[in-house]
C-alpha positions in Angstrom: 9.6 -55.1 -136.5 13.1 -54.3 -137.3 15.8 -57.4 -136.5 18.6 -55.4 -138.6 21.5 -54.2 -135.8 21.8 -50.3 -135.8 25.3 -48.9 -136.8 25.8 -48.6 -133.2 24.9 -52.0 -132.2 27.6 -52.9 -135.6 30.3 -51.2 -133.5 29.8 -52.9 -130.3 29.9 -56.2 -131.9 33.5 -55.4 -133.4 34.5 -53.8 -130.1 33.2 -57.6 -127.9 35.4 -59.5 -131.1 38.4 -57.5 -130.9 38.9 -57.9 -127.3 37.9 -61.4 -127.0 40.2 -62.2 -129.9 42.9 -60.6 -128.2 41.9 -62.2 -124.8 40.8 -65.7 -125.3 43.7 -68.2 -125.1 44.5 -70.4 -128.1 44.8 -73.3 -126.5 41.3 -73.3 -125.2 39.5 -71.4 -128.3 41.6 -74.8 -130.7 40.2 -77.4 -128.1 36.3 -75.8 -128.2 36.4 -75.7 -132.5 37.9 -79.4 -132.7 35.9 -81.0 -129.7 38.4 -81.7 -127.5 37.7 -82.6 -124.1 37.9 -79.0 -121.5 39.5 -79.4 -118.1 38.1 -78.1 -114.9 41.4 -75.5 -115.5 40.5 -74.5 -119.0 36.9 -73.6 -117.7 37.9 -71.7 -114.8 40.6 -69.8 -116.9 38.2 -68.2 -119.3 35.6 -67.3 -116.5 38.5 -65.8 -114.6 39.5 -63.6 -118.0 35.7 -62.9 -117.8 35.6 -62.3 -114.6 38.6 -60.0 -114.4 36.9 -57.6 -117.4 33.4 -58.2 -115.3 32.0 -60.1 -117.9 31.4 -63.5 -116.5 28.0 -62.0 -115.4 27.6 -60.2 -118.5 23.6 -60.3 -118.2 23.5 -58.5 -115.3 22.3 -55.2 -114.2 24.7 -52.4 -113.0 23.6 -52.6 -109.2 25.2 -55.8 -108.9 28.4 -55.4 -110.9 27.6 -56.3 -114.6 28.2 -54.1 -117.7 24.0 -53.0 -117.3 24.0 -54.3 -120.9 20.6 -54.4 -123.3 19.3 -57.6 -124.6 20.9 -57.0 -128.2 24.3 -56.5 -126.5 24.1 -59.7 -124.5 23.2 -61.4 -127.6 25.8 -60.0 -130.2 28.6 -60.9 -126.6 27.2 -64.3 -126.6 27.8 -64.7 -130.4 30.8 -63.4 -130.9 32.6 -65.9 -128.0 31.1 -68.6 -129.7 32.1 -67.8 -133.2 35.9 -67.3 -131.6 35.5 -70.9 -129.8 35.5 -69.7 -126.1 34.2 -72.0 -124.0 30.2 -71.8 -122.8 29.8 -70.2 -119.5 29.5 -72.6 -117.0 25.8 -71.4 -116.2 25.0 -72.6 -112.7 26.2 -69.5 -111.2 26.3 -66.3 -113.2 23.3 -67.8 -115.6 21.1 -69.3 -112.9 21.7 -69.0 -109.4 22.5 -65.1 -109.6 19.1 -63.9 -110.7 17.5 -66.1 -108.4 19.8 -64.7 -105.4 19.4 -61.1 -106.9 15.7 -61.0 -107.1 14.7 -63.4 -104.4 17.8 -63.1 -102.0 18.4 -60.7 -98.7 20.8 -57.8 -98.9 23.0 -60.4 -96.9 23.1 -62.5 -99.2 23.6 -60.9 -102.4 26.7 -59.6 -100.6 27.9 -62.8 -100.0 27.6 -64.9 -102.9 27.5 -62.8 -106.0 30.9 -61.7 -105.9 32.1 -64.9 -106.0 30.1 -66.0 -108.9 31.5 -62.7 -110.4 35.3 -63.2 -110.7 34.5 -67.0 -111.3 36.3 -67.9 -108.0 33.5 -69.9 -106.7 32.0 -73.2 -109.1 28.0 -73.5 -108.2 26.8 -76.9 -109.4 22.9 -77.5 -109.5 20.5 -79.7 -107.2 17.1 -80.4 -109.1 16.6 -84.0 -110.7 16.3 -86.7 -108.1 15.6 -90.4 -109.4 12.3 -90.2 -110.1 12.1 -86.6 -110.1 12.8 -85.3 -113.1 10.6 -83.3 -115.5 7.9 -83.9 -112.5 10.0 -82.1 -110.5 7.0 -81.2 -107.6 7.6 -84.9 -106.5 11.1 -84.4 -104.8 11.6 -85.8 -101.8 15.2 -85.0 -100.5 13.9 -83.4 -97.5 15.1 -80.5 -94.8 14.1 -80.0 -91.6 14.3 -77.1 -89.6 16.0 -77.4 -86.1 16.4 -73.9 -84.4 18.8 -72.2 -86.5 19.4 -74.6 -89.3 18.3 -77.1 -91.4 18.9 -80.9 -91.5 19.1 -82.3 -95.1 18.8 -85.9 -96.2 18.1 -87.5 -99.4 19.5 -87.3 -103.0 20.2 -85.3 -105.9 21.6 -86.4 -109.7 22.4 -85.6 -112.9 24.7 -83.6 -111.2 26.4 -82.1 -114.5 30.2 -81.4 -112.9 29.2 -82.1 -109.7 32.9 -83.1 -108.8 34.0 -79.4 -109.1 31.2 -78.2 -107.3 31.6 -76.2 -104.1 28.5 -74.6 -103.5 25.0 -75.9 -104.5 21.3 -74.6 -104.8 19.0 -76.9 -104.3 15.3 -77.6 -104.0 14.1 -79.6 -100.8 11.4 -80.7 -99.2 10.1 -78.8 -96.4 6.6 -79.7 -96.6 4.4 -81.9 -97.3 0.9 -80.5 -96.9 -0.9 -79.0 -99.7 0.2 -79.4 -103.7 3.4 -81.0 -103.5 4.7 -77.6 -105.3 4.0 -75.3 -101.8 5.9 -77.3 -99.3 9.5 -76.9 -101.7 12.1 -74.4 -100.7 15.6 -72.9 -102.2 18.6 -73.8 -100.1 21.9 -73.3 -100.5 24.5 -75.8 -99.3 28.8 -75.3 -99.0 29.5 -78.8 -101.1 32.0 -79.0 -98.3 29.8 -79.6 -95.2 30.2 -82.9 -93.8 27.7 -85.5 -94.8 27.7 -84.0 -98.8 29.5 -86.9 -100.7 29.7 -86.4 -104.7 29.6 -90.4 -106.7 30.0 -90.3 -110.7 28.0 -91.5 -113.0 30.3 -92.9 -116.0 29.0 -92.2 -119.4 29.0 -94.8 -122.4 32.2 -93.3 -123.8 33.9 -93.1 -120.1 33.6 -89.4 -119.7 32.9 -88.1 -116.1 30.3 -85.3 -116.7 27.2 -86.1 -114.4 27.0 -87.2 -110.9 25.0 -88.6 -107.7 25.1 -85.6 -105.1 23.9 -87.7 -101.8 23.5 -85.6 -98.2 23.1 -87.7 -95.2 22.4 -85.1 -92.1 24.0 -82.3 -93.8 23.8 -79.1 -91.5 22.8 -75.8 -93.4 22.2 -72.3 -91.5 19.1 -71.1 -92.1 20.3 -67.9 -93.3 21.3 -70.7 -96.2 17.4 -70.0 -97.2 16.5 -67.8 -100.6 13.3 -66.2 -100.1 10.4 -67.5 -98.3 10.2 -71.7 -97.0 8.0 -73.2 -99.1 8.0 -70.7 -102.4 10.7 -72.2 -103.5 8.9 -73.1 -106.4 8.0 -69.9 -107.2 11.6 -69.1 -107.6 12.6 -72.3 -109.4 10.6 -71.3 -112.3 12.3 -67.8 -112.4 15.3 -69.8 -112.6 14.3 -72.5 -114.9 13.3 -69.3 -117.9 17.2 -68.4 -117.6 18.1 -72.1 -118.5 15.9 -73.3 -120.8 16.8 -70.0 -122.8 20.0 -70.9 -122.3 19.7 -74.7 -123.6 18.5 -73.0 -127.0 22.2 -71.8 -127.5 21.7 -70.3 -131.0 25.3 -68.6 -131.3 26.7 -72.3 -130.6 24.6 -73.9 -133.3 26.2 -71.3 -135.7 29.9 -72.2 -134.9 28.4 -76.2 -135.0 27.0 -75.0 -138.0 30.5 -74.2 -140.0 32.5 -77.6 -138.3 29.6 -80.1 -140.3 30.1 -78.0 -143.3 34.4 -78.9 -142.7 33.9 -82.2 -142.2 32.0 -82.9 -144.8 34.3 -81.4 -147.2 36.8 -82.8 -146.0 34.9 -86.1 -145.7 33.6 -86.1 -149.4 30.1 -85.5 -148.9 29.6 -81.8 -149.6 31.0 -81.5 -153.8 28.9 -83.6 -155.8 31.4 -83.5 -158.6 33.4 -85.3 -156.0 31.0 -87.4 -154.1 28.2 -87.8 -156.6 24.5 -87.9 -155.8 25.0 -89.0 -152.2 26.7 -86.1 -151.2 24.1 -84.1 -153.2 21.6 -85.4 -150.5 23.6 -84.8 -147.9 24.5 -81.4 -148.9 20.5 -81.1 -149.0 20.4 -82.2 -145.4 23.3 -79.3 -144.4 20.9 -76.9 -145.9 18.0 -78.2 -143.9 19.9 -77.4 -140.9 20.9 -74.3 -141.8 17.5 -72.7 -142.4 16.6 -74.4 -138.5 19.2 -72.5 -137.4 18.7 -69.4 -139.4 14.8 -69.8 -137.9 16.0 -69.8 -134.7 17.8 -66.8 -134.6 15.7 -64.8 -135.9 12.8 -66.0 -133.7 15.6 -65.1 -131.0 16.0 -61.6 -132.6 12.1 -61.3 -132.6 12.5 -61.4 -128.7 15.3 -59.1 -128.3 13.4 -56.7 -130.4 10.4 -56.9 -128.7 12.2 -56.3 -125.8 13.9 -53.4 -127.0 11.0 -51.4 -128.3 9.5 -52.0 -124.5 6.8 -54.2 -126.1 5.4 -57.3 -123.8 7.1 -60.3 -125.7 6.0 -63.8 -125.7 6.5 -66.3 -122.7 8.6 -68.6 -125.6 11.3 -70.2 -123.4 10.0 -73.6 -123.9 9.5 -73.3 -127.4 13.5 -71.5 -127.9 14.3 -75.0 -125.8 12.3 -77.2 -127.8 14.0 -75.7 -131.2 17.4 -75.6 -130.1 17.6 -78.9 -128.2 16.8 -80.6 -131.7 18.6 -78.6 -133.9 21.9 -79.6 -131.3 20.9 -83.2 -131.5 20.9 -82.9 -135.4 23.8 -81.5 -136.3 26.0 -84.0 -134.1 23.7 -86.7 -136.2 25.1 -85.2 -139.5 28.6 -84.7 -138.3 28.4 -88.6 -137.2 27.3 -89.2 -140.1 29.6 -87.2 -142.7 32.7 -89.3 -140.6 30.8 -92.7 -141.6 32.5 -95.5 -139.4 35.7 -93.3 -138.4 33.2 -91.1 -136.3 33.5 -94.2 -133.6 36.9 -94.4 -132.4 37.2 -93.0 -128.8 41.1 -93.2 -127.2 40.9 -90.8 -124.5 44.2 -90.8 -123.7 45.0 -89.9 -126.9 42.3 -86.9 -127.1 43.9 -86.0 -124.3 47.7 -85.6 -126.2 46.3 -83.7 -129.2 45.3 -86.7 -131.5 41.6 -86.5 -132.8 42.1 -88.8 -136.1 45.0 -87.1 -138.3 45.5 -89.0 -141.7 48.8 -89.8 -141.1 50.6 -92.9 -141.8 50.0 -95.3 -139.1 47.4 -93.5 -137.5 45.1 -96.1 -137.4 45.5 -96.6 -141.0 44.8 -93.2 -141.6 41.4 -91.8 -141.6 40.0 -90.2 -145.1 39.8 -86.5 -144.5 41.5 -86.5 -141.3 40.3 -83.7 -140.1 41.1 -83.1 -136.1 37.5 -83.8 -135.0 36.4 -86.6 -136.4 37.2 -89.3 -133.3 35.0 -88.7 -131.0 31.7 -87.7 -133.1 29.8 -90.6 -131.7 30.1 -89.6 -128.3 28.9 -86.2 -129.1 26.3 -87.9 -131.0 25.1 -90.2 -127.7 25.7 -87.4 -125.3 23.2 -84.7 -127.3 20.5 -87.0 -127.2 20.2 -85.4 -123.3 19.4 -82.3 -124.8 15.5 -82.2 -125.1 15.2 -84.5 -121.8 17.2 -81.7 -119.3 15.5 -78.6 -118.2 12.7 -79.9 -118.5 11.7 -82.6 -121.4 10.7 -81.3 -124.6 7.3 -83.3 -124.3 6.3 -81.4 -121.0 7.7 -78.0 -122.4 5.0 -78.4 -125.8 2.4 -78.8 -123.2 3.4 -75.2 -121.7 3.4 -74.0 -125.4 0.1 -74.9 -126.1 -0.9 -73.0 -123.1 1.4 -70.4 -122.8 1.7 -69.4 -126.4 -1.3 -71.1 -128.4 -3.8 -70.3 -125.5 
């Protein structure tokens, strides 16, 4: 098996950097490699730049108005925007919904939502977790009915993750209850803007406003609204679910993550031991733990792609790519937190907001040692990746699938 890129593959990659240097705004690229809190605008502005170069759905096939790229060209695009700082694709359309519409959905209806999703014009937000129903997600019970020509949907959605900027939804309902609780579940779409669809936040610890409640009270939705068959929509939830748990392993991310620890502890002390002693010894020890994680993970990624490529059957590993990059996420905000010591806990948002992260400058709260734009709000980062191996599925339920998946 060979993971080296050929010379052509070499010259793609410098083709993606060149034009996403020269394309991604600095404003956005500073905010993603300091943390800085991204705007509904700042989001939408890169997917439109995206968009515009038909990009935004850069994993898909020709047919349907993507570059008809190969695995390792997906890959090398996805790294290089990292390493620049551009911001992730918001995946709920282009990552998730897309496939599912493209394999799954009527001639119709691949004319009538993918080009949205395309140019970025159109934000999709996602309807799976329901209280209760989480990584048992057969037992959902926000139910629709079918009346003549539509449906009638009641019940409740959450973990909404931007919810508030959604305007279109795919959710799984209820439209059955006989049998396994997986057969009577179907794939609906639903305009965010039809009456009876009201959006409630959820406020996290540090007062950000990134999940949601999504509640629909007699919310009207044509049947045309309907992906597939009623009552597979199982079936095409886990199609979907592949594409984000994939996703959730976000190896080019943890290599960008990767180089910001390594500046803050420098700039914190804790990487020199001639200047930080034994402690920063150990915690220099602790960097290179990380880095062989991540160094594990991509090649285990590249292992795919190259299966893939050669036309060999590769392994069912999405779990296991989530299980791996979900910790390795969690650990490096852990070490960044830790590098900043007590000056990873202030959180002003208001300040964030104007630019100021923790510079050492007179006044500045005293100062902060290092003072590297950054360091403020580590802790939140810190609380808010502990999600990571609960979403798309909880780690513990996905090492159940690898032991019979994978191990057999």
């Amino acid at each position: 098996m060979d993971l080296a890129f050929t010379p052509e593959e070499q010259q793609f990659r410098e083709d993606i950097r060149a034009w996403v240097r020269g394309n991604l705004p600095a404003h956005i690229a500073h905010k993603v490699h300091n943390a800085l809190h991204l705007s509904r605008d700042d989001m939408q502005e890169w997917a439109k730049i995206l968009g515009k170069k038909g990009w935004l759905g850069h994993a898909w096939p020709k047919e349907f108005g993507g570059p008809g790229w190969n695995s390792i060209q997906k890959h090398l695009f996805e790294e290089e925007c990292a390493l620049a700082g551009a911001p992730r694709v918001i995946p709920f359309g282009p990552v998730m919904v897309a496939p599912v519409i493209m394999a799954f959905g009527n001639a119709e209806q691949q004319k009538r939502f993918l080009p949205g999703i395309a140019d970025g014009s159109v934000w999709w937000s996602q309807g799976y977790s329901e209280p209760g129903s989480g990584s048992d997600l057969a037992s959902l019970k926000c139910k629709a009915e079918r009346v003549g020509n539509k449906y009638i949907v009641n019940g409740q959605k959450t973990w909404t993750t931007l919810g508030q900027y959604g305007e279109w939804i795919f959710c799984l309902v209820r439209t059955s209850s006989e049998g396994k609780p997986q057969t009577g579940i179907s794939f609906l779409l639903i305009d965010m803007k039809s009456p009876g669809v009201s959006v409630r936040p959820i406020i996290m610890l540090d007062g950000g406003h990134e999940v949601n409640e999504v509640w629909f009270d007699n919310v009207e939705v044509p049947a045309e609204n309907l992906i597939g068959e009623e009552n597979k929509g199982w079936n095409y939830a886990k199609h979907l679910l592949a594409h984000e748990r994939t996703n959730i392993a976000d190896v080019n991310r943890a290599k960008r993550e990767l180089e910001r620890l390594k500046r803050i502890a420098k700039a914190e002390g804790v990487w020199d031991p001639t200047e930080g002693g034994s402690a920063a010894a150990r915690f220099r020890d602790e960097i290179a733990k990380m880095e062989v994680d991540v160094v594990a993970l991509e090649i285990l990624v590249l292992r795919v792609l190259a299966a893939e490529k050669s036309g060999k059957q590769s392994l069912d590993i999405a779990g296991l790519l989530k299980i791996r990059g979900s910790e390795i996420q969690q650990r490096y905000s852990e070490l960044m937190m830790l590098a900043a010591g007590p000056f990873a806990m202030p959180l002003v948002r208001e300040a964030m907001e104007a630019g100021w992260q923790g510079d050492a400058t007179e006044g500045a709260l005293g100062g902060f040692p290092g003072g590297i734009v950054g360091n403020a709000p580590l802790a939140s980062t810190y609380f808010n990746m502990r999600k990571t191996t609960i979403y798309g599925g909880s780690n513990e339920v996905q090492r159940n699938i690898v032991s019979q998946v994978v191990l057999g």
